[in-house]
GUDO-995640 format. One record per residue (C-alpha): residue in three letters; x, y, z. Coordinates in steps of 0.2 Angstrom, whole numbers, padded with zeros to 4 digits, always signed. Layout:
<sites>
AlaXYZ...
</sites>
This chain:
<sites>
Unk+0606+0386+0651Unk+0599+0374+0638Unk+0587+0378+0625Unk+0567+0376+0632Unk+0557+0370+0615Unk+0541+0374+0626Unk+0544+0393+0627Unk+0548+0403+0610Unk+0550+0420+0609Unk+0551+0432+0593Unk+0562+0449+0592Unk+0550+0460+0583Unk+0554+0480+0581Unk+0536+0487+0585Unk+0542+0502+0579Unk+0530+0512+0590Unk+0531+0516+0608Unk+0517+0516+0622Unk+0498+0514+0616Unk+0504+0506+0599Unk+0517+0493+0606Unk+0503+0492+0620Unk+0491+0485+0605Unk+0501+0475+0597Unk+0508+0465+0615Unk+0489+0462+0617Unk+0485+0457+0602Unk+0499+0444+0600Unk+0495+0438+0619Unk+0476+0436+0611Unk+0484+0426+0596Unk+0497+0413+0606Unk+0481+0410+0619Unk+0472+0406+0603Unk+0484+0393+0598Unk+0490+0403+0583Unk+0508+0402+0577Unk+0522+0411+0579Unk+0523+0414+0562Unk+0506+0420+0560Unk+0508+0431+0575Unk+0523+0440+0567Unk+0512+0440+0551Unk+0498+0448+0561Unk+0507+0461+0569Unk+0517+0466+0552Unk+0499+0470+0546Unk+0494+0481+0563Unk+0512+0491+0562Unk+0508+0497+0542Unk+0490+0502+0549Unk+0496+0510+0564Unk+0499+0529+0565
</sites>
């Protein structure tokens, strides 16, 4: 199947299972309907795994 540019997907290890991978699904969801970039997104959720316990 050829590559779709419309639809871009990133690999990230959440490192965190349940309510924390939960958050940071959500929060990336919020971010991509906000028009931000997959780069910031990744960026964003880097910053919520080092906070998350």
């Amino acid at each position: 199947m050829p590559p779709d540019d419309k639809c871009k997907s990133e690999c990230v290890d959440s490192r965190f299972i349940s309510k924390g991978l939960a958050f940071q699904v959500l929060e990336a969801a919020r971010m991509a309907t906000d028009g931000k970039s997959a780069e910031e997104i990744v960026a964003r959720l880097d910053v919520i795994r080092e906070h998350t316990r």
